[in-house]
N, C-alpha and C positions, 0 to 999 in steps of 0.2 A: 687363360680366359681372355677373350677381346668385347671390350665394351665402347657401346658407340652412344654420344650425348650430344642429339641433335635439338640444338633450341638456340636465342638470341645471343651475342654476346655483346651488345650497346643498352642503353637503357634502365630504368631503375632497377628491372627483373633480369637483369643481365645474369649471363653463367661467369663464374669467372674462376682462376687458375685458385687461389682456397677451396671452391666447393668440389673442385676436380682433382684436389690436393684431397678431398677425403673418403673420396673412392680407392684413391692410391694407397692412402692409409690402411684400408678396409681389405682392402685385395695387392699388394706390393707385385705381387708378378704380374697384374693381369695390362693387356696393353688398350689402353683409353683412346679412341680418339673422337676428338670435337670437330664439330663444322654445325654451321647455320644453314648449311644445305644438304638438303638430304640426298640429293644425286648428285654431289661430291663424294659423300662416302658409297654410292652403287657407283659411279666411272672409278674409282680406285679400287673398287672390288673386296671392300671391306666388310668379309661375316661375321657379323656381330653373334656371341651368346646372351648376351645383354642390350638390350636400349631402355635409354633413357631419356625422355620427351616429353613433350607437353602432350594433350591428347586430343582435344576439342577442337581439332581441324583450323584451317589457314596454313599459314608460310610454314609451319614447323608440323603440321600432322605428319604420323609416321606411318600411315597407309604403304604409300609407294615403296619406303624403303625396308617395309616387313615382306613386304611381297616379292622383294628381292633376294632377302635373306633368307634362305630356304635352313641355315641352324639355329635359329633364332629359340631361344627358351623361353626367357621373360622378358616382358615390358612392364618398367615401372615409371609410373606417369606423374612430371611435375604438379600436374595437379590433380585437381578433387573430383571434377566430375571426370567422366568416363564417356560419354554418350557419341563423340565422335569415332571412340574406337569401338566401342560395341556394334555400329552401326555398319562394320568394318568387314565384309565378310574373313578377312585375314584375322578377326579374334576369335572363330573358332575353326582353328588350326587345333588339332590334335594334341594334346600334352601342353598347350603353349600358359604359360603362367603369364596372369599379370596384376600388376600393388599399380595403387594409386597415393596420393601422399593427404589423405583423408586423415584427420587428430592434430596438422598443425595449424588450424586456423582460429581455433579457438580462442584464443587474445586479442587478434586485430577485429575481430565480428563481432566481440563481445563490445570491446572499447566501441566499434561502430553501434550497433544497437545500443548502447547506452545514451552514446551521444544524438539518435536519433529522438529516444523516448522524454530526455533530459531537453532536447529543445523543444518539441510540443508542450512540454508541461512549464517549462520559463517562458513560452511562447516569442522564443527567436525569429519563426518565421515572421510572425505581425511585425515585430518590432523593425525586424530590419527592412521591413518593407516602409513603414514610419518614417527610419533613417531616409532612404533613397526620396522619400517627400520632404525631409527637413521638417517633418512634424511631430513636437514633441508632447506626446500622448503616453499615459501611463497603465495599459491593462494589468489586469489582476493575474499573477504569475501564481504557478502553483507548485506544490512539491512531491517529489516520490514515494516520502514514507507512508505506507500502509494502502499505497497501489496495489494491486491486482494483476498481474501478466501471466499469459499463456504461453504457454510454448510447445507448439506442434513439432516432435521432433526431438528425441532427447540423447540424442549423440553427443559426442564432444562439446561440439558450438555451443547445443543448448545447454550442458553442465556448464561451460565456464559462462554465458550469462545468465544463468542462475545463479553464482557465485559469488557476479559484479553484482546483481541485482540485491541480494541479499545485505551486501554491504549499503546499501539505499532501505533496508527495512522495507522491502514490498514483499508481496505474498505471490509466490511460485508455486504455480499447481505446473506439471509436464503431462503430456502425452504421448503414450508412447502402448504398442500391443502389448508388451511385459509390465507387470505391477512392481517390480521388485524396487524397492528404495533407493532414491537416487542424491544422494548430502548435496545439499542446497536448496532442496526442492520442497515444499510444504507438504505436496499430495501428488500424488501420479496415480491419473486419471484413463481408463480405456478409451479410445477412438469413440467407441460407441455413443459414450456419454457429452460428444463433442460440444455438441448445440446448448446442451444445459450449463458448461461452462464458459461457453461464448457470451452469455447473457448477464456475467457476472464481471467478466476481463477490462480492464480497461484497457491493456494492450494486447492485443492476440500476435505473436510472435511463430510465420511462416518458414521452418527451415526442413521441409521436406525434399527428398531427392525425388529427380521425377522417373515415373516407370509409368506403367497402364493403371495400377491401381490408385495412384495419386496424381495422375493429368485431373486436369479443371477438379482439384480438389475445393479452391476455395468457391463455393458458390451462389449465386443468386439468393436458395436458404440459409447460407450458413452466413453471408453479410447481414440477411437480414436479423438473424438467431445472433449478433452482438448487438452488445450492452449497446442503449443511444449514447453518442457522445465518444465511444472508445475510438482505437487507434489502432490499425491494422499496419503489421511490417513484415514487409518478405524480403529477405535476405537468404531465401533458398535456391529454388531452380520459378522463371517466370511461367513456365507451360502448367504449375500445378494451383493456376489464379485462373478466374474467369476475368480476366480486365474492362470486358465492359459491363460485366454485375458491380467491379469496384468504383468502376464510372458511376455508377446509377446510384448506388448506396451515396457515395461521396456528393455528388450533386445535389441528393432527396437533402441533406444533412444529418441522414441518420447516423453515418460517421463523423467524428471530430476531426479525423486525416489521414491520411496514410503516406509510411517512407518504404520507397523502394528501390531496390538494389538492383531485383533482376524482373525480367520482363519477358511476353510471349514471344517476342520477336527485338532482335538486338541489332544492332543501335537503335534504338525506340523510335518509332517512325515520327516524321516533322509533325502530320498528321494526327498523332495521339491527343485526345482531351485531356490525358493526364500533365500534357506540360504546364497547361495555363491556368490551372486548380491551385487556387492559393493556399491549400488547407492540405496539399500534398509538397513531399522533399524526395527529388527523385538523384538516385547517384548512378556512372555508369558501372555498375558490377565491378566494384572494388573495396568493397566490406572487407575481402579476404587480403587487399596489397597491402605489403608492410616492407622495409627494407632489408628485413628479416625473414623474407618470404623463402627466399632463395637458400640461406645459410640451413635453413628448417627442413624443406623438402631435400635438401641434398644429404643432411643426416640420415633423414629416415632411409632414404634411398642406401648409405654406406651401413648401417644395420642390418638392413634387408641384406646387402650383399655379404657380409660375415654370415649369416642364418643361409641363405641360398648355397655358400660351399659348403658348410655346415650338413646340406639337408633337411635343417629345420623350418618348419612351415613360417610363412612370411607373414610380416606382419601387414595391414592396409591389404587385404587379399582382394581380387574383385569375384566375387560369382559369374562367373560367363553363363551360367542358367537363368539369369536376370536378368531379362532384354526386354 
């Protein structure tokens, strides 16, 4: 079997010779080879049955060098979202399998979101705005027990911060199309009923993937249908937010603030009113970095490759009928 693993190797997300040490482990005959370029491995004429890649286009998409690789079976992709390879006409290729590394980000998103909802309610932003004046000013801090939070999205992410959440005594309702019972979770709520638990949330927590049925999910109604005073956070995909309905909310002050990860358009234009909203914490989509990022997706990826000789269905699978 020849597998090819085209991504960085400088940097905190760097590949490095451990996580390529456990493909080896996984598959001992099969022959690996790395490059940061992907038309290094097409001039040396390298067919891959395997790639392993980032997926979300730039220096490392693997467009070009699938299109070269005419044995190609799977692609399984460093990360979570999919959207630059779906968009791909090369993902639907006949037969062609592909995993993304979706379940390992659960711990550093949780810790993020925690840390988000924990500084509106100690109110960090004020304070250290106070610092930067040298004025010492005392607002009224508050606390998490017997909050209220939503969570759109009840995958992975949203189990483990429901988890963390739980450990803070607040109250988790999920939504999610399936009712079945989710441990952490208070109530799991249908989509349908969205707006009536918007009105209740103090934090509504956005980790939707985005498709056609969830673009401009969050909207002009549904900001207006939260609680006054809550706290809206998207740490999913930015295209499933109306950004200037959360302009509009956030400036009326029908919002208390809002933290965000990810945005309609990336790197978030100079141009955005969301930079200079005191009452907003924005990050650049790195909820999911951790120095453990890499160690995580490279397991799943050597699991995957024991089930793939195997013939057993892979785990992280993507629906190529999802576009």
């Amino acid at each position: 079997m020849k597998i090819a693993v085209i991504f960085d190797a400088s940097g905190p997300m760097a590949v490095r010779e451990d996580h390529l040490q456990q493909l080896s482990t996984a598959c001992p005959d099969a022959e690996i080879r790395f490059s940061e370029d992907p038309a290094e491995l097409i001039e040396a004429e390298f067919q891959a049955d395997v790639l392993i890649c980032w997926a979300t286009g730039g220096k490392f998409s693997c467009g070009d060098y699938c299109r070269f690789d005419q044995q190609l079976k799977w692609i399984h992709c460093l990360s979570s979202g999919t959207e630059g390879l779906m968009r791909d006409p090369v993902s639907a290729r006949p037969g062609l399998l592909v995993t993304c590394s979706k379940g390992i980000h659960g711990v550093p998103m949780a810790n993020h979101v925690m840390g988000y909802m924990l500084a509106f309610l100690r109110r960090f932003p004020e304070l250290a705005a106070n610092q930067k004046k040298h004025t010492w000013v005392r607002p009224m801090p508050d606390e998490a027990t017997g909050k209220r939070i939503c969570i759109i999205g009840m995958g992975n992410i949203g189990q483990e911060i429901a988890r963390v959440a739980k450990t803070f005594d607040m109250f988790v309702t999920g939504i999610r199309r399936t009712q079945t019972p989710v441990e952490f979770v208070d109530e799991i709520r249908p989509t349908e009923v969205l707006d009536e638990v918007l009105t209740e949330a103090d934090f509504t927590i956005m980790l939707l993937p985005i498709n056609e049925q969830t673009r401009g999910f969050m909207t002009t109604q549904r900001f207006a249908a939260m609680k006054p005073g809550s706290y809206f956070i998207n740490v999913g995909r930015g295209q499933t937010v109306d950004e200037a309905a959360l302009a509009d909310a956030l400036r009326s002050g029908h919002l208390g603030g809002a933290a965000l990860d990810a945005f309609e358009e990336e790197p978030l234009p100079e141009d955005s009113p969301l930079w200079d909203m005191p009452n907003v914490l924005i990050t650049p989509h790195l909820a999911a970095d951790t120095p453990f990022y890499m160690n995580r997706a490279f397991a799943l990826a050597a699991k995957n490759l024991m089930r793939f000789q195997a013939g057993q269905p892979l785990l992280s699978q993507v629906d190529l009928n999802d576009r």
